[in-house]
DOVO-213595 format. One record per residue: residue in three letters; x, y, z of N, C-alpha, C, O in turn. Coordinates in pm, 1 decimal, always signed. Layout:
N
+-----+----------+----------+----------+----------+----------+----------+----------+----------+----------+----------+----------+----------+
|   r |     n.xx |     n.yy |     n.zz |    ca.xx |    ca.yy |    ca.zz |     c.xx |     c.yy |     c.zz |     o.xx |     o.yy |     o.zz |
+-----+----------+----------+----------+----------+----------+----------+----------+----------+----------+----------+----------+----------+
| ALA |        X |        Y |        Z |        X |        Y |        Z |        X |        Y |        Z |        X |        Y |        Z |
...
+-----+----------+----------+----------+----------+----------+----------+----------+----------+----------+----------+----------+----------+
END
This chain:
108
+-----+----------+----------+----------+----------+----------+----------+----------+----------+----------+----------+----------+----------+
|   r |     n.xx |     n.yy |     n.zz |    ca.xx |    ca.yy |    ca.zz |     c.xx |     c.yy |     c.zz |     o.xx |     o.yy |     o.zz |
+-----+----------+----------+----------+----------+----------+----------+----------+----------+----------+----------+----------+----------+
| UNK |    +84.8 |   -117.1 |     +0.0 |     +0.0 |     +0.0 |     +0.0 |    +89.9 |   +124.1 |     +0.0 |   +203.2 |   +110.9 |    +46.1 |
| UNK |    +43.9 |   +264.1 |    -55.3 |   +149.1 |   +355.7 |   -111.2 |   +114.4 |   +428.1 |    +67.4 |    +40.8 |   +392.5 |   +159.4 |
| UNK |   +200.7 |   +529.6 |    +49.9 |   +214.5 |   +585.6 |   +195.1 |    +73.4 |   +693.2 |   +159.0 |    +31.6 |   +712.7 |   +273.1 |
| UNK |    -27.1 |   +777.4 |    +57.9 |   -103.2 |   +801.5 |    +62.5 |   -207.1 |   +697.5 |    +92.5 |   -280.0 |   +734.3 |   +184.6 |
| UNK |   -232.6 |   +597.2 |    +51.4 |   -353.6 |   +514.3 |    +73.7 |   -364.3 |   +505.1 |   +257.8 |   -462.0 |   +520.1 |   +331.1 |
| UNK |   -196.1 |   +469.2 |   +295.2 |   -191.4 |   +435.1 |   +427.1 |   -244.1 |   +567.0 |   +521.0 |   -248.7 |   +540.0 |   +641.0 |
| UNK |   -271.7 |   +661.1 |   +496.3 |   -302.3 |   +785.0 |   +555.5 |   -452.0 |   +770.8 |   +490.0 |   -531.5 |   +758.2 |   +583.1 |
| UNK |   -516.9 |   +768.4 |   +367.1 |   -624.4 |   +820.9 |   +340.9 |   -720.9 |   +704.0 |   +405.2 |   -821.0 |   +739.9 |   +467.2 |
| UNK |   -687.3 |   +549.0 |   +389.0 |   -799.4 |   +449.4 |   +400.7 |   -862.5 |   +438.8 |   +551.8 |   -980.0 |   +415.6 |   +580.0 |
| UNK |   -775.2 |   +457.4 |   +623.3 |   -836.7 |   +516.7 |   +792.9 |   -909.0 |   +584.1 |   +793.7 |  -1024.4 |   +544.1 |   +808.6 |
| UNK |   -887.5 |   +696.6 |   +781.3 |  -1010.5 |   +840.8 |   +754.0 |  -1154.4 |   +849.3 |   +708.6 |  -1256.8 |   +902.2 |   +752.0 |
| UNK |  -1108.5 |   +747.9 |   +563.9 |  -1241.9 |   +773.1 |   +507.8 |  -1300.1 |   +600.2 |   +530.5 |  -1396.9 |   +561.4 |   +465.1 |
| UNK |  -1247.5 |   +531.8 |   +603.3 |  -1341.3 |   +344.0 |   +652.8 |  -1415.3 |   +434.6 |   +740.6 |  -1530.6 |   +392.1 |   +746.7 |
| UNK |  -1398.9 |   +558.1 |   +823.3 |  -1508.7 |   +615.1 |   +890.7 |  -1644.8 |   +629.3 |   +842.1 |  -1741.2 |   +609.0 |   +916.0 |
| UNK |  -1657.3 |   +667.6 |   +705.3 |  -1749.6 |   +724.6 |   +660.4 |  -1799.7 |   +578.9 |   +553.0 |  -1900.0 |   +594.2 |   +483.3 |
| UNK |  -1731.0 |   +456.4 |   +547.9 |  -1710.0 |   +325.0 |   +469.2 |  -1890.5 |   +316.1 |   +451.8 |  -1923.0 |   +300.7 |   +334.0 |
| UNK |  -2012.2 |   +323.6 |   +553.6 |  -2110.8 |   +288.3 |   +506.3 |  -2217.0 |   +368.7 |   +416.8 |  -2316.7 |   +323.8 |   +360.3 |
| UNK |  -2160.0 |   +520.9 |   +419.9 |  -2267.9 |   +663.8 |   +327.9 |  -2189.7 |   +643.6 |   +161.2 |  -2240.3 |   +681.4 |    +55.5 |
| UNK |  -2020.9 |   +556.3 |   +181.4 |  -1928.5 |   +576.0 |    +63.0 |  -2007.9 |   +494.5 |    -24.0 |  -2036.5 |   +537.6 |   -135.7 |
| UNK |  -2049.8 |   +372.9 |    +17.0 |  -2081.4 |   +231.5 |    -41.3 |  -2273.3 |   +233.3 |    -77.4 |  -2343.9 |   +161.9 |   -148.6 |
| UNK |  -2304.2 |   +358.9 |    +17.2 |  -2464.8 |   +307.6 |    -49.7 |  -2557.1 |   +230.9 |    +55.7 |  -2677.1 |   +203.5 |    +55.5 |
| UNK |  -2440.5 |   +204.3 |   +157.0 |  -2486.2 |    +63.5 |   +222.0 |  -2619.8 |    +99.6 |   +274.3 |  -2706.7 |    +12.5 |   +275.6 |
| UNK |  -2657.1 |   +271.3 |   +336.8 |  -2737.0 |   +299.4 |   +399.0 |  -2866.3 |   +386.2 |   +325.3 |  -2815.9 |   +444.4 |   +229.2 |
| UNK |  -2993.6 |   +413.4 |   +331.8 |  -3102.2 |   +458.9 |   +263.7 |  -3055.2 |   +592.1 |   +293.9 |  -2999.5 |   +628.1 |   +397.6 |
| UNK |  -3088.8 |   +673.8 |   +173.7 |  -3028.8 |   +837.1 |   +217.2 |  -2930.9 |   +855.6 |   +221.3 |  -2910.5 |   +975.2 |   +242.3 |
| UNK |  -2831.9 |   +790.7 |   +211.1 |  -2714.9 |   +811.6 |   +219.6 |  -2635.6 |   +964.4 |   +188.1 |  -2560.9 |  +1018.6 |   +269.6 |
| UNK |  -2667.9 |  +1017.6 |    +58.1 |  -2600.3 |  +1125.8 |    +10.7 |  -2667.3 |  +1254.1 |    +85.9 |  -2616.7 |  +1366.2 |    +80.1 |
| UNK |  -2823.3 |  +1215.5 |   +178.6 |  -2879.4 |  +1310.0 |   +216.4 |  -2760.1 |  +1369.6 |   +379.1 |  -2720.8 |  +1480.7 |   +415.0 |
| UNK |  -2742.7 |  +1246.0 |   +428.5 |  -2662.4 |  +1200.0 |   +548.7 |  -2540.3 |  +1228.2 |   +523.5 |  -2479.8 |  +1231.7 |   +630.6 |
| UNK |  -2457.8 |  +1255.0 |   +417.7 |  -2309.9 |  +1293.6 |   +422.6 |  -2325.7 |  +1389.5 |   +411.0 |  -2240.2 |  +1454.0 |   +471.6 |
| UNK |  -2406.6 |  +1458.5 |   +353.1 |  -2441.4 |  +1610.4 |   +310.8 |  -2463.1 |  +1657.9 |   +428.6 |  -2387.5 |  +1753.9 |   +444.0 |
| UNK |  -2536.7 |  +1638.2 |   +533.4 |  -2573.1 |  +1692.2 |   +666.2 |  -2429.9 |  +1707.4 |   +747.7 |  -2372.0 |  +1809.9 |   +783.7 |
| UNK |  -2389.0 |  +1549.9 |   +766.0 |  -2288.5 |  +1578.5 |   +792.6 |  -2131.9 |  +1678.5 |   +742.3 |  -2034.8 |  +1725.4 |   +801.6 |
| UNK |  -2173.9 |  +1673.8 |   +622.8 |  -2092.8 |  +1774.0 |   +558.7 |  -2095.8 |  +1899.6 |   +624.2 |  -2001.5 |  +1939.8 |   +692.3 |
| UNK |  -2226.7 |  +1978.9 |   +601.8 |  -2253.0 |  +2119.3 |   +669.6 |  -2226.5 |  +2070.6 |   +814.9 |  -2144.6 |  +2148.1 |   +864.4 |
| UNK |  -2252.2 |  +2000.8 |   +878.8 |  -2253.8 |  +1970.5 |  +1037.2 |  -2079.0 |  +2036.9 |  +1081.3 |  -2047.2 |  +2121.0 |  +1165.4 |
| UNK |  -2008.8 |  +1970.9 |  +1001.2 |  -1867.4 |  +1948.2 |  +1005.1 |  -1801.4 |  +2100.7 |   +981.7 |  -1714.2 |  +2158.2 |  +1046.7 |
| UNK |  -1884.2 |  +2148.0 |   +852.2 |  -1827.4 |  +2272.9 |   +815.0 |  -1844.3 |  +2401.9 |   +891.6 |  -1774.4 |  +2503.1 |   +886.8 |
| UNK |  -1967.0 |  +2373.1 |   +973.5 |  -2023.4 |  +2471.1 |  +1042.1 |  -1981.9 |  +2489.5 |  +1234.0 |  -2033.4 |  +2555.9 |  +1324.0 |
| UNK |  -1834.6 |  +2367.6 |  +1226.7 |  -1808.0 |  +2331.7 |  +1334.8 |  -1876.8 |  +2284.5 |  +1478.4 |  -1840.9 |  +2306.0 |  +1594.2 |
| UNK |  -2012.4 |  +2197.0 |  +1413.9 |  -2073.0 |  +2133.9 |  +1492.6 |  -2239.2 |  +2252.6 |  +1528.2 |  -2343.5 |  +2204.3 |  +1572.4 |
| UNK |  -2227.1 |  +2359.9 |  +1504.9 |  -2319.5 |  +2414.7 |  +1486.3 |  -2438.2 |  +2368.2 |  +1439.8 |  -2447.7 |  +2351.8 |  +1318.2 |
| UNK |  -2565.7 |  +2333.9 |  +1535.9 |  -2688.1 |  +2246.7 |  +1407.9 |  -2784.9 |  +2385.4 |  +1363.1 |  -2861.7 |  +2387.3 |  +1266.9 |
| UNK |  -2761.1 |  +2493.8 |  +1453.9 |  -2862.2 |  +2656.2 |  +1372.6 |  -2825.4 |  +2634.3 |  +1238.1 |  -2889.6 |  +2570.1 |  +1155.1 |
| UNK |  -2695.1 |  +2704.2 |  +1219.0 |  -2605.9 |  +2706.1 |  +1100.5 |  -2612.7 |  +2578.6 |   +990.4 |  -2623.3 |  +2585.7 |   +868.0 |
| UNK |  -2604.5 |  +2477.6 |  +1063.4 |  -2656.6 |  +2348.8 |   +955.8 |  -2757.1 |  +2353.0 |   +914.8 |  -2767.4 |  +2379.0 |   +794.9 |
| UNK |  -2863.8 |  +2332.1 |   +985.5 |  -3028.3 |  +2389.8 |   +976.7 |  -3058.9 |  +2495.4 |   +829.9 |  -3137.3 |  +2467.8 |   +739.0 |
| UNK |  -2981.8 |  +2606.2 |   +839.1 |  -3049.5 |  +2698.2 |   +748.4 |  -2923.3 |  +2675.7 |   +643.0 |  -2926.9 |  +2779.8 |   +577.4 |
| UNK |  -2833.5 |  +2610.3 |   +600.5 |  -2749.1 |  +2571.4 |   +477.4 |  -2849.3 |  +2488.3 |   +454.6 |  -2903.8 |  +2514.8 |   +347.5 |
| UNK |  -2908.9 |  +2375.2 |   +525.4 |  -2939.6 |  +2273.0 |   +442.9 |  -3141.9 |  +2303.8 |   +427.1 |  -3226.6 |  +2227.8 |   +380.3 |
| UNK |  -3157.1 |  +2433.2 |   +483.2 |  -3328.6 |  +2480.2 |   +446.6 |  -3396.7 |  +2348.9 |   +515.8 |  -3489.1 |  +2294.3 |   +455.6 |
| UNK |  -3371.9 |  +2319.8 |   +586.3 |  -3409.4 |  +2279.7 |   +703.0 |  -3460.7 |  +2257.8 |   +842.0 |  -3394.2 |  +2340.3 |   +904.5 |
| UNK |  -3519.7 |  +2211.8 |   +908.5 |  -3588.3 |  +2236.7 |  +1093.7 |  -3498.5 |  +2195.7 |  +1121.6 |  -3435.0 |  +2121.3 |  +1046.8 |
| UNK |  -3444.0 |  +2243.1 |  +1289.6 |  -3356.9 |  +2214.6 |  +1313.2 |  -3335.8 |  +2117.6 |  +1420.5 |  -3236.9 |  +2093.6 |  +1489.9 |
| UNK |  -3504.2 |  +2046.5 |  +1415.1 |  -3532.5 |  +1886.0 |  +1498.7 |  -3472.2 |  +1795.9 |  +1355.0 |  -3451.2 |  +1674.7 |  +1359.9 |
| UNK |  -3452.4 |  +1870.5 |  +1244.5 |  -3498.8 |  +1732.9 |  +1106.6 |  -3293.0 |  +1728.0 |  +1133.7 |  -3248.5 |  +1614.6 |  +1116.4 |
| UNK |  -3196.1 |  +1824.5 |  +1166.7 |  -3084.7 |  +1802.9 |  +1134.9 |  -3050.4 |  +1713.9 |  +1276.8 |  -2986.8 |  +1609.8 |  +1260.2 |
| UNK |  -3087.4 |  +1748.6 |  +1405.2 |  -3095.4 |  +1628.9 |  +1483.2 |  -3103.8 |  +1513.5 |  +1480.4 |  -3020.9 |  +1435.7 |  +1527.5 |
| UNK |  -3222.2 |  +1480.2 |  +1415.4 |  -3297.8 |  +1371.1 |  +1356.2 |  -3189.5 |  +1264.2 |  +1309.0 |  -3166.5 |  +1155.1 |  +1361.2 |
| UNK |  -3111.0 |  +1337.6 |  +1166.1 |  -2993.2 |  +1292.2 |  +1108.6 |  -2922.0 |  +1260.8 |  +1195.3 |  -2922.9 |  +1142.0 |  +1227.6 |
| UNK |  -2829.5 |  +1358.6 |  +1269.1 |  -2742.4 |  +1372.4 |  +1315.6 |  -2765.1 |  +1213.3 |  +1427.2 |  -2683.9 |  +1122.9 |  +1446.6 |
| UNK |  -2839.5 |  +1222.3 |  +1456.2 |  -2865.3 |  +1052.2 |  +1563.7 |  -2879.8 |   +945.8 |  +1451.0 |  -2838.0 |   +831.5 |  +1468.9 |
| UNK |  -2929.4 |   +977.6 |  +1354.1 |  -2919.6 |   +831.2 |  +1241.3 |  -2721.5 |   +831.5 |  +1211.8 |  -2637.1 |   +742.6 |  +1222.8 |
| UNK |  -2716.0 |   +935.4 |  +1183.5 |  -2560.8 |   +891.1 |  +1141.3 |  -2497.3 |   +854.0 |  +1287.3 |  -2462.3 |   +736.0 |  +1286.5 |
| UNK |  -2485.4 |   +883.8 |  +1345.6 |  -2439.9 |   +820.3 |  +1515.6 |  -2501.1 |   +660.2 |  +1544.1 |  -2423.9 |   +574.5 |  +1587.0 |
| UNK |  -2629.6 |   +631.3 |  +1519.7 |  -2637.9 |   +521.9 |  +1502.0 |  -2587.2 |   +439.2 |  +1424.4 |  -2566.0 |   +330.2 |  +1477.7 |
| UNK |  -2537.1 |   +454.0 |  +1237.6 |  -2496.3 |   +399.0 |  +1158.5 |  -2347.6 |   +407.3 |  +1181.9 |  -2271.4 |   +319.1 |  +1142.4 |
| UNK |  -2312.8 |   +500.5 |  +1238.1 |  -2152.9 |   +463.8 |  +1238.5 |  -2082.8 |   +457.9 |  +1402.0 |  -1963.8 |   +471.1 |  +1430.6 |
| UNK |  -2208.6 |   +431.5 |  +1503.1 |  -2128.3 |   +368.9 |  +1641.9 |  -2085.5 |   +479.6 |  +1724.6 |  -2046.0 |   +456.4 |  +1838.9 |
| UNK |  -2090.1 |   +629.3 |  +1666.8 |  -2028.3 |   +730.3 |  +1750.7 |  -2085.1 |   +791.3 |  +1766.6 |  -2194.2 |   +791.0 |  +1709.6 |
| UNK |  -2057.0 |   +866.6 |  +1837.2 |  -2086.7 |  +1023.1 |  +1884.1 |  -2078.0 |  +1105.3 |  +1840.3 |  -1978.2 |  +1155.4 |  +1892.1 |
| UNK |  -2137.1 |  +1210.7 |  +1725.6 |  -2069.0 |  +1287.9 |  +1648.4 |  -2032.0 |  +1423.5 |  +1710.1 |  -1980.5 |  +1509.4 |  +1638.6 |
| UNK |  -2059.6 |  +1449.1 |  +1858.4 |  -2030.6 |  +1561.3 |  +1929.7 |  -1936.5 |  +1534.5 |  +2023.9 |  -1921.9 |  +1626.4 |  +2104.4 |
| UNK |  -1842.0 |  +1403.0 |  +2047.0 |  -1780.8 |  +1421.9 |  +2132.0 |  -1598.0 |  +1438.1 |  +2061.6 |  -1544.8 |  +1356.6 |  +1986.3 |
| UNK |  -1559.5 |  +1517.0 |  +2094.8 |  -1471.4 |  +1593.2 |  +2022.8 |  -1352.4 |  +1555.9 |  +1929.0 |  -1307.9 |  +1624.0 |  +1836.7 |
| UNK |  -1309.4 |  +1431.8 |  +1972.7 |  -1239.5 |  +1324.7 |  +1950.5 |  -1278.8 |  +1255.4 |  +1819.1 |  -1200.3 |  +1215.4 |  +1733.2 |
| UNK |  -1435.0 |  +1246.4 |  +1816.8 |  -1485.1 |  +1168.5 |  +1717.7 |  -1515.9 |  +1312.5 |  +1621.1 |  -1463.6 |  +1305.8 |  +1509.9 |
| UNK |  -1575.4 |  +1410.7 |  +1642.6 |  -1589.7 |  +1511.1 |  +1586.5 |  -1450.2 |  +1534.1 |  +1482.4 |  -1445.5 |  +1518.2 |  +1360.4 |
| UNK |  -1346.4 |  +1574.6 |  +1571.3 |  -1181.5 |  +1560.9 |  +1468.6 |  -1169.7 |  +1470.8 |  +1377.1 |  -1124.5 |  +1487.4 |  +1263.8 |
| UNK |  -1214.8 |  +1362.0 |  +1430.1 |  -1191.0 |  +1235.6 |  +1289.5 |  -1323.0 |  +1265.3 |  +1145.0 |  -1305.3 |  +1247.7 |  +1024.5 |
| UNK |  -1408.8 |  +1298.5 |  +1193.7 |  -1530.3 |  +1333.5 |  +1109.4 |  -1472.0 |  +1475.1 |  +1036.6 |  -1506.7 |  +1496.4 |   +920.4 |
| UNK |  -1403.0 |  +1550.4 |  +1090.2 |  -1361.6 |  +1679.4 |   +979.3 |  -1285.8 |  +1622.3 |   +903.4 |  -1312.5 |  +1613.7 |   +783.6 |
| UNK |  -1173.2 |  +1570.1 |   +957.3 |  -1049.4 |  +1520.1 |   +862.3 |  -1101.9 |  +1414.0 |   +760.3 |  -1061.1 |  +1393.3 |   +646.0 |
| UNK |  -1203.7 |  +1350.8 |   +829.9 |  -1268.0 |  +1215.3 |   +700.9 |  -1361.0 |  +1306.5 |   +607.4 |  -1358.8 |  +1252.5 |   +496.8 |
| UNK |  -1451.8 |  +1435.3 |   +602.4 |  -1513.2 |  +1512.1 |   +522.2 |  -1419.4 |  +1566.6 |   +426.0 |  -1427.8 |  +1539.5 |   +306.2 |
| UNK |  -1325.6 |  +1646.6 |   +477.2 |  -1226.8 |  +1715.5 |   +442.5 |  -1133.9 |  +1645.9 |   +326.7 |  -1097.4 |  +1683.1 |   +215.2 |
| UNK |  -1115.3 |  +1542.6 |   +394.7 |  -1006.6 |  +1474.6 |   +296.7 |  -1102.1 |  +1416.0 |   +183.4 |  -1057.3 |  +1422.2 |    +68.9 |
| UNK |  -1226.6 |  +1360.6 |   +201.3 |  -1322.2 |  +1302.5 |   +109.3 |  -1313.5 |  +1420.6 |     -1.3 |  -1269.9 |  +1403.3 |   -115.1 |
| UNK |  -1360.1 |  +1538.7 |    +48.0 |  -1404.5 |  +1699.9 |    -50.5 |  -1266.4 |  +1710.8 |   -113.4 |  -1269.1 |  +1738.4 |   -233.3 |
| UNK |  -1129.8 |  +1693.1 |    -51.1 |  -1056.0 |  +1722.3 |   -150.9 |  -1044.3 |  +1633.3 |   -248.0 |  -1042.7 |  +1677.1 |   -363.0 |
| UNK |  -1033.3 |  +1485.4 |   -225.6 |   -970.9 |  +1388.0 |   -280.2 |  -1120.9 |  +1408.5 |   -458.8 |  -1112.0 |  +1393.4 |   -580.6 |
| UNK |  -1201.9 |  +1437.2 |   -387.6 |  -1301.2 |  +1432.3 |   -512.5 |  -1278.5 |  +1515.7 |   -604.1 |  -1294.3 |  +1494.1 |   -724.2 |
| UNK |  -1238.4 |  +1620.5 |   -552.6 |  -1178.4 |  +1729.8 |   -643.3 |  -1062.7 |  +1697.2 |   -725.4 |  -1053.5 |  +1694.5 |   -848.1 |
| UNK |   -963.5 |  +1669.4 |   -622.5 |   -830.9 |  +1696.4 |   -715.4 |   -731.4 |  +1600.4 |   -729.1 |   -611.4 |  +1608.3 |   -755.2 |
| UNK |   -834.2 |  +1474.3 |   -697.5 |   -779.9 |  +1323.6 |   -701.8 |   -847.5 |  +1226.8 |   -760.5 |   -825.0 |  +1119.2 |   -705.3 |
| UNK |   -938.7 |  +1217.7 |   -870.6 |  -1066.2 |  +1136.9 |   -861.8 |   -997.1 |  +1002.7 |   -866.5 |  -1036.9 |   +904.0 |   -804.6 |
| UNK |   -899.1 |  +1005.9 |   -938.4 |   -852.8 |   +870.1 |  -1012.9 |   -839.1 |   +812.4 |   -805.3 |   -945.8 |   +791.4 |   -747.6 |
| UNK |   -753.3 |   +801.9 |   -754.2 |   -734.2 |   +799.2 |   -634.7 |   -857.6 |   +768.7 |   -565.5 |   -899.8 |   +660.2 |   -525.5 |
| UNK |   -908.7 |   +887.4 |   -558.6 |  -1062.9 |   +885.7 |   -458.0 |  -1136.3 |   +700.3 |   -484.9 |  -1163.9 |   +619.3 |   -396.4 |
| UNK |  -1152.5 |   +679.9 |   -665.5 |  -1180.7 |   +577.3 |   -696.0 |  -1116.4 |   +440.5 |   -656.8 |  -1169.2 |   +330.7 |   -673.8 |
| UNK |  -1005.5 |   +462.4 |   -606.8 |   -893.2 |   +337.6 |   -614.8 |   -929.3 |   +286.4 |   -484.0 |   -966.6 |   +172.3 |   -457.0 |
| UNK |   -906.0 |   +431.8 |   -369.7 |   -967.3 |   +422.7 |   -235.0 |  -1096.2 |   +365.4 |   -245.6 |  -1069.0 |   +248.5 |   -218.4 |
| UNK |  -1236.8 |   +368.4 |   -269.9 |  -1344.5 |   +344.6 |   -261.4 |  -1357.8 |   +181.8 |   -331.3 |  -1467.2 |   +126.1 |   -323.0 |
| UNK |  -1248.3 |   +114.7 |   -395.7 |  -1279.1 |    +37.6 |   -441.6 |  -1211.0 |    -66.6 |   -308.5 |  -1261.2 |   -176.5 |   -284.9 |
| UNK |  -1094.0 |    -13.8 |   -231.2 |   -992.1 |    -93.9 |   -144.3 |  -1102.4 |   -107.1 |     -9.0 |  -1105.0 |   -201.0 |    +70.6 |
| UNK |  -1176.5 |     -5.8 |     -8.1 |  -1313.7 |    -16.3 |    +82.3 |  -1411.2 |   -139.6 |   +126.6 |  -1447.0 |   -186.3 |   +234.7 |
| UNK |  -1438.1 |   -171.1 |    -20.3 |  -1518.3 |   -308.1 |    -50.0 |  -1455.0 |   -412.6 |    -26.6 |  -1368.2 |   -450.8 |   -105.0 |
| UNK |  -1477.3 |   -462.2 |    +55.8 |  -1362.7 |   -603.5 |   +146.0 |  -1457.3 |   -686.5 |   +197.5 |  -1423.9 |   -786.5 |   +260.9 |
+-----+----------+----------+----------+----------+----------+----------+----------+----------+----------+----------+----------+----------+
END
């Protein structure tokens, strides 16, 4: 494995079940979490990016905590959730070939 994969495939096995489909909504749920992340945990601020109530970004916010085992507010897990958004948003951008290679080393 190249010394990028060994840094990127940790990060983003976080996010391994919204990557794959595995879950209903999925793209609605990374997206939340996306703004969630960007807005530094803020759910007002998430709420009105995503034209939204701000029981419905809750709502999410406990489905994705259920689907992926964590806590998405406790700070620790919060850090790993920026760096796994973050690195996802770049790698799509300005890596696809990559992004793809990753998403395929996923499926195990």
């Amino acid at each position: 494995m190249a010394d990028h994969e060994e840094l990127t495939y940790p990060l983003l096995k976080i996010l391994k079940p919204f990557l794959q489909d595995e879950v209903k909504n999925s793209e609605e749920l990374i997206e939340t979490l996306r703004c969630y992340v960007y807005q530094n945990g803020n759910i007002k601020e998430t709420a009105g990016l995503l034209y939204c109530h701000y029981n419905s970004v809750l709502y999410r916010l406990e489905r994705i905590e259920s689907i992926l085992g964590i806590s998405v507010r406790n700070p620790d897990n919060f850090f790993h959730l920026q760096l796994a958004i973050r690195l996802y948003d770049f790698m799509r951008k300005m890596q696809p070939q990559l992004m793809t290679k990753v998403l395929l080393h996923l499926k195990f």
